[in-house]
N, C-alpha and C positions, 0 to 999 in steps of 0.2 A: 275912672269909676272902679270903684270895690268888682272884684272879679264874681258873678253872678248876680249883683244887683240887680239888673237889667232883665235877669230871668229866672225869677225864686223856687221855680222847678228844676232848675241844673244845681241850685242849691241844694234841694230836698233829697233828690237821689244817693249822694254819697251818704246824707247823714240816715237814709234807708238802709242800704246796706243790703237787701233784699237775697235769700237764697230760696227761690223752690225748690221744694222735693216734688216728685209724681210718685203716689203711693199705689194709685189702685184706677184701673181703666174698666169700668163698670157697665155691662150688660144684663140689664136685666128686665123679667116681663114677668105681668101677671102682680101678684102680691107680693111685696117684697117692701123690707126696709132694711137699711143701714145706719145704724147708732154711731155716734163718734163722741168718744170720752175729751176733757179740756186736752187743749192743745198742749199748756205747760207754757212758761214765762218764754219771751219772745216770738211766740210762735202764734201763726194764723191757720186755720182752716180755710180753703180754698174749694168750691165745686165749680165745672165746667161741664153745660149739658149739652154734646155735639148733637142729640138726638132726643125726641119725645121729649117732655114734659114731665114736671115732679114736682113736694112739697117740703118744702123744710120745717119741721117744728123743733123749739127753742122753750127752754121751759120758762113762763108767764108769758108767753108771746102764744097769739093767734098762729095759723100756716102762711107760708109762704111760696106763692107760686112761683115755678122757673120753667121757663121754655127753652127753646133749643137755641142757641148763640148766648144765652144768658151765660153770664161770669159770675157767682158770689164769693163774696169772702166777709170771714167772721174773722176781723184785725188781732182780735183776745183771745182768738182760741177758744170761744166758748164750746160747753157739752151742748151737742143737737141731735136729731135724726132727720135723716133726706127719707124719703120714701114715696109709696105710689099713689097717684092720685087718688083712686077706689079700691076700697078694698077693707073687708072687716079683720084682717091679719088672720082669721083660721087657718088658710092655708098656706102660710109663709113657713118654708122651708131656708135652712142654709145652703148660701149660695158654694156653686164649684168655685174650685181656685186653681189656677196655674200659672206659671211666670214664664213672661216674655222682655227680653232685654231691660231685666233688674225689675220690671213692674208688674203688680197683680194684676192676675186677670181673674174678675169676679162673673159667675154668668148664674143666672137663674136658671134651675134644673131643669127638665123637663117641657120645658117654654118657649117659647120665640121671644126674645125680646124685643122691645118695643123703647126702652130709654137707654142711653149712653150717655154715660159721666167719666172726667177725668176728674180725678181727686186726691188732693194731696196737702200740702202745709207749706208756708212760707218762714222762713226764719228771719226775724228781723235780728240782723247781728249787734245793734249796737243798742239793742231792748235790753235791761231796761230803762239806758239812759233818751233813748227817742224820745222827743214830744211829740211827734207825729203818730205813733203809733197809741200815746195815752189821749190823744184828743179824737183820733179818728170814732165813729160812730158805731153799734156795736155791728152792724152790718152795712155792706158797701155790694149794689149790685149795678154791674154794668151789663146792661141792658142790650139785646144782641142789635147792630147795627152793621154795614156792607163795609164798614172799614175795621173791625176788625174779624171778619169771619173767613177771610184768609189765613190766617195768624192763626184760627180755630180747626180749620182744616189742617195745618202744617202737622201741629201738634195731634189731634187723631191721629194723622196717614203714620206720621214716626211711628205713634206707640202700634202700631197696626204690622209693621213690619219686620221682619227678624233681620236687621242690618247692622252692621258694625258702627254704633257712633249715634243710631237711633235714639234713645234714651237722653242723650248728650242734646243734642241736637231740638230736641221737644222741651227740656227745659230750659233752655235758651231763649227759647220763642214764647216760653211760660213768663218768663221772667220780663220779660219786655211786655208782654201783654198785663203783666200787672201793674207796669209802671204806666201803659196807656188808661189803664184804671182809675190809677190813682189821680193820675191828671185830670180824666171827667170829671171825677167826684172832686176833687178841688177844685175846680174851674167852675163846675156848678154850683157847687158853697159857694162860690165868689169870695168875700174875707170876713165872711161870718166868724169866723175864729178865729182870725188875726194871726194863724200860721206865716202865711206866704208873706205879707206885711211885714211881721217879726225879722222874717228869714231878710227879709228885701234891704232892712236899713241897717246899713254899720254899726252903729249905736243898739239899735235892741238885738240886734242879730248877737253879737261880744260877750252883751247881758243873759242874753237865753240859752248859749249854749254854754256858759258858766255855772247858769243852773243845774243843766242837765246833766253835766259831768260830773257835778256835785251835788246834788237835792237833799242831801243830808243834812248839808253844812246848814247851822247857822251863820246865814248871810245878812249883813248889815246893806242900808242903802249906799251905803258910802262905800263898801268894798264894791259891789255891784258897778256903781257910778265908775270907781276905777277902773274896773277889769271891761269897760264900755268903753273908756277911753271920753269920759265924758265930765260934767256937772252934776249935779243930781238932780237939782232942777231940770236938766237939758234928758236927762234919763227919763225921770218922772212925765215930763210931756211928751216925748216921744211914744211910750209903751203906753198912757192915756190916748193917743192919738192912734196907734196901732191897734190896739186890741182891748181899749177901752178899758181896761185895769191896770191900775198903779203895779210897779216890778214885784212888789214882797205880795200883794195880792194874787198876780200869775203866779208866783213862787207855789203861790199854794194849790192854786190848780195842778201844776205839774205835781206835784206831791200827792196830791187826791186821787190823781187819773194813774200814776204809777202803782199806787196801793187797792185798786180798785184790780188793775192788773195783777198783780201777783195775786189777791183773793179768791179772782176766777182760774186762774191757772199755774198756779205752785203751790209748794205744800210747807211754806215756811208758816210758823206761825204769828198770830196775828200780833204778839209783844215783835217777834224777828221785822218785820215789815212795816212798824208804826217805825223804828230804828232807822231802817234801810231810808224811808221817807223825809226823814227827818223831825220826828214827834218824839216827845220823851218819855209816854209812857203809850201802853195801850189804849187807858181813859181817854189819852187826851184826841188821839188821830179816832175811836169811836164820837169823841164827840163832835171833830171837825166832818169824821165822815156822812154823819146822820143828817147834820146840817149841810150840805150839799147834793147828797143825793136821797134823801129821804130812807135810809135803810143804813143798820149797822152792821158794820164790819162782816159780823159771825154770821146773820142772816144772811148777807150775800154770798158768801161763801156755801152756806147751806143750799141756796137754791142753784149754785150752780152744779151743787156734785150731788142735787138729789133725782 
């Protein structure tokens, strides 16, 4: 057997690639918000609440609540703001700063605080060619449970202490915890997407990360069918059978979910990205984009950098 057949999460992981950062260890009470501008191509927004409760708002999106062992992450890097449950923002002051082994330390002036966040970004290193990071959803929360709120704890007490290796040490334990993440959230999709499916068989597996490596290319079925190591008929049923779209149909998903990324978090323009994607004009990826997700190109862009 193909080495990771058997278990398409040992697959996933390399072609993740995954680096945290920890940017900011956040105390704070009373009124208070924190805005976070896009992440930028490859890159996720991550919060981890050790303590208190808070709300995330996402522009066209209601709030969202998080309590204390919650994990969120925003996979695109979308622009948000985390903030306090109540409070009419009059008296929101900027927060102190000061740094302890490489990471901010935010606190609410004047105040006791009452919430603690760890916050920071994930770098997917091999975005933008990942389909995992163009299919995931725009938000992924793991929900605090006793398995991992060890892992929760390690990570506070490091950033907490001024020790050689502290820093090191916490994103290690970051970095594992997001892959315990990722797993929930896929496990609970079950193969709604036909990721882990894709990943699992020889044959689409060949075919998909061919895409990915290349989503530009005009790809014919018959090169596909090659570099699959297959028929094209034997390709065709297979990626029907995995993920319920024929290969140049996915093609185009990955090219939609890649462009949709860059829109919300880089600054290339939208002729640079219809290129990158594999469209030959900007017409033409506006109009595959509208038809899929109901909004163009430009406007997406607009509402996330407004």
């Amino acid at each position: 057997m193909e080495a990771g057949i058997d278990d398409p999460l040992s697959v996933l992981a390399p072609l993740l690639r995954v680096r945290p950062i920890l940017d900011d260890l956040c105390r704070f009470g009373g009124d208070w918000a924190a805005p976070h501008d896009a992440a930028g191509p490859g890159w996720a927004h991550f919060h981890i609440v050790t303590r208190g409760e808070c709300l995330l708002d996402r522009p066209g999106h209601g709030a969202l609540r998080l309590g204390v062992g919650d994990v969120l992450l925003l996979p695109h890097g979308d622009p948000h703001v985390v903030r306090a449950r109540a409070g009419s923002g009059g008296g929101r002051r900027a927060p102190v700063v000061e740094y302890r082994n490489a990471i901010r330390i935010k606190m609410s002036p004047g105040v006791e605080a009452d919430t603690e966040l760890v916050c920071g970004r994930l770098h997917f290193e091999a975005a933008p060619q990942s389909l995992i990071v163009a299919v995931l959803p725009e938000v992924v929360v793991l929900r605090a449970t006793d398995r991992h709120h060890a892992m929760l704890e390690g990570i506070r007490d490091e950033l907490d202490i001024d020790a050689a290796g502290a820093a090191a040490i916490a994103t290690d334990l970051a970095s594992a915890l997001f892959m315990m993440m990722l797993r929930a959230h896929l496990e609970a999709a079950g193969t709604s997407s036909g990721v882990l499916r894709l990943l699992g068989q020889p044959v689409t597996s060949r075919a998909m990360m061919a895409m990915l490596r290349e989503p530009a290319r005009d790809w014919s079925l018959e090169e596909l069918a090659e570099r699959a190591i297959s028929s094209r008929a034997t390709l065709v049923r297979a990626f029907r059978a995995t993920s319920g779209l024929a290969p140049l149909a996915f093609l185009t998903e990955v090219r939609l979910g890649l462009a949709r990324q860059q829109l919300l978090g880089g600054r290339a323009t939208i002729a640079q990205i219809a290129a990158d994607v594999g469209y030959q004009s900007e017409a033409a990826l506006s109009r595959a984009f509208h038809r899929h997700y109901g909004v163009r190109p430009g406007a997406l862009r607009a509402l996330g950098t407004g």
